[in-house]
C-alpha positions in Angstrom: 0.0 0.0 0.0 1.0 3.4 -0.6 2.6 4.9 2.0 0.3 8.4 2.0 -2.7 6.2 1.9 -1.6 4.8 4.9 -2.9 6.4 8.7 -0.6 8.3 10.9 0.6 5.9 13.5 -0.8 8.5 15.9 -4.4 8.9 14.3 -4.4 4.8 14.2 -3.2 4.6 18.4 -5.8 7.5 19.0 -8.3 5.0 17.3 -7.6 2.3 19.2 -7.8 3.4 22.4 -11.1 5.4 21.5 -12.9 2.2 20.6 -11.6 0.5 23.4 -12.7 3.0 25.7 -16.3 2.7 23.9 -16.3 -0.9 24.5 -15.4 -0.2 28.3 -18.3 2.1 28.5 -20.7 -0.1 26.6 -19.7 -3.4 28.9 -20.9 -1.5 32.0 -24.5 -0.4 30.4 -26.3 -3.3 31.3 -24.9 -2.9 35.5 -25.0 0.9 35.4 -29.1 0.4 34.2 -29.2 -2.3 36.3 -28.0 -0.3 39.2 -30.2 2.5 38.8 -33.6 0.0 38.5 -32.6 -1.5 41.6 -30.8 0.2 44.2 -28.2 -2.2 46.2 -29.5 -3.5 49.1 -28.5 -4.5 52.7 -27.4 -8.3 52.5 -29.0 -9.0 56.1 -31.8 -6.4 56.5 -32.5 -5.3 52.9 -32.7 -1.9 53.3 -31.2 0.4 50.6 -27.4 1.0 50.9 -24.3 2.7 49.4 -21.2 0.4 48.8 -20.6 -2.9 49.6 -23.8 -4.7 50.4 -23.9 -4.1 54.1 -25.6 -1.4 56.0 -23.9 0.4 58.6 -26.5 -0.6 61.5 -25.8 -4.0 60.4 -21.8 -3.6 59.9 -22.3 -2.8 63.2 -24.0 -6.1 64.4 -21.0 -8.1 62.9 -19.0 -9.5 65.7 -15.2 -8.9 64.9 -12.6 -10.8 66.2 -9.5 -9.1 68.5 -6.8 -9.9 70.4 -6.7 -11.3 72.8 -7.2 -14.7 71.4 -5.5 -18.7 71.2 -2.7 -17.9 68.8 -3.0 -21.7 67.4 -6.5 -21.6 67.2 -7.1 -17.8 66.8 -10.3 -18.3 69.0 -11.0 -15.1 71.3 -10.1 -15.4 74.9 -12.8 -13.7 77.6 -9.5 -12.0 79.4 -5.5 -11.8 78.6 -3.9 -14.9 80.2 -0.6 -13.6 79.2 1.3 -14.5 75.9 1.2 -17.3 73.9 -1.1 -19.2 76.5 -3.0 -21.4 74.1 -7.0 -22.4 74.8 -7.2 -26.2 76.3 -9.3 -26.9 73.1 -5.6 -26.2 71.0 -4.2 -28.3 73.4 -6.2 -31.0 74.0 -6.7 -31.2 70.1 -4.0 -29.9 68.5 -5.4 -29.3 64.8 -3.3 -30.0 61.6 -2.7 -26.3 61.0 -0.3 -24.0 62.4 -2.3 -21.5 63.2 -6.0 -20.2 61.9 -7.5 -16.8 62.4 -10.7 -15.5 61.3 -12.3 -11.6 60.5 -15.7 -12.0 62.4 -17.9 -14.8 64.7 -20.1 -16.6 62.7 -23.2 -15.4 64.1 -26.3 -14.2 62.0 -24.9 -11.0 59.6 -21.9 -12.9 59.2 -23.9 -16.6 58.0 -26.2 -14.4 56.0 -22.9 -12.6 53.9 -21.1 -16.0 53.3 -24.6 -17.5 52.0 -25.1 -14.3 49.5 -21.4 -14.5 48.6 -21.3 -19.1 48.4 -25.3 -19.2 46.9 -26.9 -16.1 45.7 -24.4 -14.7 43.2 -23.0 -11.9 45.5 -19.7 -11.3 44.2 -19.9 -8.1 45.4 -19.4 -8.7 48.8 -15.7 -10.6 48.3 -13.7 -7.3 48.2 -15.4 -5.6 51.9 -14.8 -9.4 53.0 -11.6 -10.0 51.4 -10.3 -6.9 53.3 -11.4 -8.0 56.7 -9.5 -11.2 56.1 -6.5 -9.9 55.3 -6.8 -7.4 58.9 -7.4 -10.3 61.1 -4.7 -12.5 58.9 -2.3 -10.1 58.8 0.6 -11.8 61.1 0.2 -14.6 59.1 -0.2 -12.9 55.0 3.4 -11.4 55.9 4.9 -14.9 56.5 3.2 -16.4 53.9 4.9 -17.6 50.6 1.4 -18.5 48.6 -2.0 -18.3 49.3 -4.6 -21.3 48.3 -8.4 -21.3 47.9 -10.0 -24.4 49.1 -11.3 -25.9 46.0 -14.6 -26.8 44.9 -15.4 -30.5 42.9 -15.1 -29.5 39.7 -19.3 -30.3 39.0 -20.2 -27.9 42.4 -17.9 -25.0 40.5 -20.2 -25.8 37.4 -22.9 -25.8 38.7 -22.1 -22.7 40.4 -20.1 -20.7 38.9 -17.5 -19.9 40.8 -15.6 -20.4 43.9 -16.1 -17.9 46.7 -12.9 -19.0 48.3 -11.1 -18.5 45.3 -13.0 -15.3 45.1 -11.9 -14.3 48.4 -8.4 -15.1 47.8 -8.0 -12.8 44.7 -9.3 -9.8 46.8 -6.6 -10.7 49.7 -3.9 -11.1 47.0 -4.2 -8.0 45.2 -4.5 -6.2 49.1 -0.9 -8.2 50.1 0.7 -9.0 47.3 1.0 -12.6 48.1 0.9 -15.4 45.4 -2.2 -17.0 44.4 -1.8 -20.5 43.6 -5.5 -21.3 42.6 -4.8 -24.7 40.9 -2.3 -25.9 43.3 -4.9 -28.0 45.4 -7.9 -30.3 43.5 -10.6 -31.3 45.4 -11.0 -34.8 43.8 -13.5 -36.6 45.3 -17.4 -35.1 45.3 -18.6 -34.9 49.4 -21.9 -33.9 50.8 -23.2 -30.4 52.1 -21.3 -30.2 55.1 -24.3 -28.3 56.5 -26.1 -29.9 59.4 -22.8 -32.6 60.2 -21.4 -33.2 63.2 -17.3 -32.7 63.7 -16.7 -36.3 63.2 -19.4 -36.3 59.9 -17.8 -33.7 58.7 -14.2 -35.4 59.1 -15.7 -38.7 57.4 -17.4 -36.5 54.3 -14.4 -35.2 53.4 -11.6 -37.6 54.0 -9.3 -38.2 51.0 -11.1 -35.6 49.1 -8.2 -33.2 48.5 -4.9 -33.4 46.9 -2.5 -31.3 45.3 -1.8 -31.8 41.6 1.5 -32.8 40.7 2.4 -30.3 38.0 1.8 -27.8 41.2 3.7 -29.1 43.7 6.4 -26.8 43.2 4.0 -23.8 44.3 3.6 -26.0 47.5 6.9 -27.8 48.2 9.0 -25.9 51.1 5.8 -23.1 51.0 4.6 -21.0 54.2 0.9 -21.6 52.5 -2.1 -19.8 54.2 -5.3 -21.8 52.9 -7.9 -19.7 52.1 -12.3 -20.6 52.9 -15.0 -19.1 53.8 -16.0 -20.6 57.1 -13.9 -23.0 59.0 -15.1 -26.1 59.3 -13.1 -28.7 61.0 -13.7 -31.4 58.2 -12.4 -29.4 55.0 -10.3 -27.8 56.7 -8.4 -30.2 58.4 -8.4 -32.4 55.6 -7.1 -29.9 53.1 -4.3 -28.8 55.3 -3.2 -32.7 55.4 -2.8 -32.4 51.7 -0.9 -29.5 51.6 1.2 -31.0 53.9 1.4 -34.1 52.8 2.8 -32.4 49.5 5.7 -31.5 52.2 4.5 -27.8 52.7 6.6 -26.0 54.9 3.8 -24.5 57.1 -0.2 -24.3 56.4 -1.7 -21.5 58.4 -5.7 -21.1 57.8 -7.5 -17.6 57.3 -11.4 -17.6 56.9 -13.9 -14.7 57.0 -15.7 -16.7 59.8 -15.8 -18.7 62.2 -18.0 -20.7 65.2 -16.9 -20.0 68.5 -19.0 -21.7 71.4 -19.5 -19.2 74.0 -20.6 -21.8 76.3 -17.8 -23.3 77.1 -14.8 -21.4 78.1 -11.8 -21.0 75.9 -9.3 -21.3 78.7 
């Protein structure tokens, strides 16, 4: 082609980025008209609210969790017993992890965010979430080599879509800057709703159900890993840590957006 029939390299850059920007604009229509039709609503109480799906009466209900606490178990403590005094639970059953910690209790706000976020499509939610985990997991995000989501069987991700662990675990990433090793663990065995199981149903669901893939292992092998979920369950959990260790992982600490803690029964 003649060279004065062709564009100025300028004129032809300009172009691009103009119809990229239009295609940006264009790929947000359908939210922004979305948005507008129906206002974002309060996860727990559904009243209207600005930014992240919860409003701030019930942000307020959520039931953080701070120092002091069992630093195996990351369980709160009713008083200081001085430092690194672990809770008889950690010692009586000492838990395959190094150490867990969690953002908030799992009481009512917090059960109703990680069932929008695991069931109703809430993706929405993972970035405030995602935040709060990396707060409460921060001791342990700066020690940590990789980070993995535990995994969902690969017909429970079809059928839903995605994994809110694994969506959890982006937000903390980007927040940290710790590697995401998404593929490193498989879950490879389908297990029942873990909903409604006792501690030693839950263990029995899910035992042998995870393994790391051998084409990963090298994201694992000699790894401080921090294994990301949702709620903390001692079934997955446990089981998933086994894995990652068994794959000779240096250190598996766990950090969850929730967990149950039994205020009937003392922690020390």
């Amino acid at each position: 082609m003649d060279a004065e029939a062709s564009p100025p390299r300028s004129i032809s850059t300009h172009l691009r980025g103009a119809l990229s920007a239009c295609r940006e604009v264009f790929a947000h229509i359908p939210r922004l008209a979305l948005d507008i039709a129906l206002p974002t609503l309060c996860v727990s109480c559904r009243e209207p609210v600005d930014g992240e799906g919860v409003c701030a009466e019930c942000w307020a209900k959520l039931s953080f969790i701070e120092p002091p606490y069992c630093p195996r178990l990351g369980i709160p403590f009713v008083y200081d017993p001085g430092p690194d005094l672990l809770s008889m639970e950690a010692i009586a059953n000492p838990p395959a992890y190094q150490r867990a910690r969690a953002a908030v209790r799992y009481d009512d706000v917090a059960r109703t965010l990680v069932h929008s976020l695991k069931y109703q499509d809430r993706t929405d939610l993972a970035p405030a979430m995602g935040r709060w985990m990396a707060r409460a997991g921060q001791q342990l995000l700066e020690e940590a080599d990789v980070l993995v989501p535990v995994p969902l069987h690969w017909r429970r991700g079809w059928s839903r879509r995605y994994n809110q662990s694994g969506a959890l675990a982006r937000v903390i990433s980007r927040q940290t800057g710790v590697k995401l090793a998404s593929e490193a663990l498989r879950r490879v065995r389908a297990t029942e709703q873990q909903i409604g199981l006792s501690r030693t149903q839950r263990a029995s669901n899910v035992q042998g159900a995870f393994k790391v893939a051998p084409d990963r292992s090298a994201d694992i092998q000699g790894r401080r890993v921090v294994l990301i979920d949702d709620v903390l369950t001692s079934g997955a959990t446990t089981d998933a840590c086994r894995a990652l260790l068994r794959a000779k992982a240096a250190q598996v600490d766990v950090l969850v957006f929730a967990r149950v803690v039994d205020t009937h029964r003392a922690p020390i």
